[in-house]
N, C-alpha and C positions, 0 to 999 in steps of 0.2 A: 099358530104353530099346528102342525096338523098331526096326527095321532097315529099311531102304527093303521087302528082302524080306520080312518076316513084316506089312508094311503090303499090299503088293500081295496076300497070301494073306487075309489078314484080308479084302480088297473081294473076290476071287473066290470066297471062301465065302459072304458076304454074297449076291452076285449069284447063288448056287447055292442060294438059299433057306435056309440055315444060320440060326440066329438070333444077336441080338447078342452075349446071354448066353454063349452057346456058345465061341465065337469071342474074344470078352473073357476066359474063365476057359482058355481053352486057351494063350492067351499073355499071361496072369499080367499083365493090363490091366483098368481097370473097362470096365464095359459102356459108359459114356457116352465113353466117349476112343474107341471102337468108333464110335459113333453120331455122334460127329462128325468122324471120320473117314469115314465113310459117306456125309455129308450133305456134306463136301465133294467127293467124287465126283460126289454126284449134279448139285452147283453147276459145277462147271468141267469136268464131264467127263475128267478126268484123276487120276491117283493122286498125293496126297500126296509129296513128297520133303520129306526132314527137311534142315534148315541144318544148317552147323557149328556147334556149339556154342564161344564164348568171345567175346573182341573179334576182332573184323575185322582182318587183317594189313594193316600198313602199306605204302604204294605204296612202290616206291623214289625216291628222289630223282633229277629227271629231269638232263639234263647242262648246262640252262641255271641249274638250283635252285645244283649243285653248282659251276659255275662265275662264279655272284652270290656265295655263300660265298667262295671264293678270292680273287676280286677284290676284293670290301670288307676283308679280312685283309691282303692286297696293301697296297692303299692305306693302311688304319691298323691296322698289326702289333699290335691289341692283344690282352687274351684273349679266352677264348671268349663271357663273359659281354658282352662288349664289342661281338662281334660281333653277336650274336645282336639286340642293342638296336638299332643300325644296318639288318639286317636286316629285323624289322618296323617299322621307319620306313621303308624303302624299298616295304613290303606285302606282306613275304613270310614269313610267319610258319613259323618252321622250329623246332622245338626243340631246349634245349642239346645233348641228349645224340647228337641226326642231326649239329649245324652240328661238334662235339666229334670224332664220330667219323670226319665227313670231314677238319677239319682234320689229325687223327691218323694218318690213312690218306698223306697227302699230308705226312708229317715235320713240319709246320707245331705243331705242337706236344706237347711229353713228358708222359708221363704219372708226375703225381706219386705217388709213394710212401706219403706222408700220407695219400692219400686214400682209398686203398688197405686198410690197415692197418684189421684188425677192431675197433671203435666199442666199448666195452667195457660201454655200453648193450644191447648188441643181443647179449650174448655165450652168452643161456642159451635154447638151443630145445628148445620143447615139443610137445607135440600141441596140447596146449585151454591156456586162459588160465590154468586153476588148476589146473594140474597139478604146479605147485612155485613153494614161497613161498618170499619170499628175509625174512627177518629181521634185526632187528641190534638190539643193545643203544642204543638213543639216546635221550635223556631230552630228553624235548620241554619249551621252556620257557615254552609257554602258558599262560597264568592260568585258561583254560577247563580245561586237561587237567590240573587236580589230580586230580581223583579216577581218575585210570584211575593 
């Protein structure tokens, strides 16, 4: 991955008559990620700046969001899922786990224990998919799976 800096070095060697080749095998890039990097230069006049990589961070909830929450909870104490339906019938689409952790924030509601508590589905982590098979003796009583 290459760095805002080895981008601007990459256009000043260009600009110094260096070739693409050059410039591409010296920072372990092909020559084409070179040449269109180049050719955006030459379009906007400006050097590339790379994004963050991942999803975009969530805005916070503003204090009118968090004080539609409260009040619709206010008026019908029910739970969160309860809420949230209210919520976007009012047009404000918030998700469980925001309208959950403000109720939570403001003691309005516990956090259960159940919920909590490791899934016994989820209990075996791996690197890759097959990297450990789980087996078990059970005799399937399908008419198709005689022969196995």
């Amino acid at each position: 991955m290459l760095t805002d800096k080895s981008i601007r070095y990459a256009i000043k060697q260009i600009k110094m008559g260096r070739g693409t080749k050059v410039v591409a095998e010296e920072l372990n890039i092909s020559q084409r990620h070179v040449q269109r990097l180049w050719a955006e230069y030459i379009k906007t006049e400006k050097v590339h700046i790379q994004g963050h990589a991942g999803r975009p961070k969530k805005h916070a909830l503003s204090n009118r969001e968090i004080e539609m929450i409260l009040d619709i909870h206010r008026r019908w104490p029910d739970g969160v899922q309860m809420t949230v339906k209210r919520l976007r019938r009012a047009g404000c689409d918030i998700s469980y786990r925001r309208v959950y952790a403000v109720l939570k924030s403001h003691g309005l509601v516990a956090a259960s224990p159940a919920k909590s508590r490791q899934r016994k589905w989820v209990r075996y982590e791996r690197l890759y998919s097959n990297a450990m098979w789980h087996t078990d003796w059970h005799i399937m009583k399908d008419t198709r799976m005689k022969e196995l």
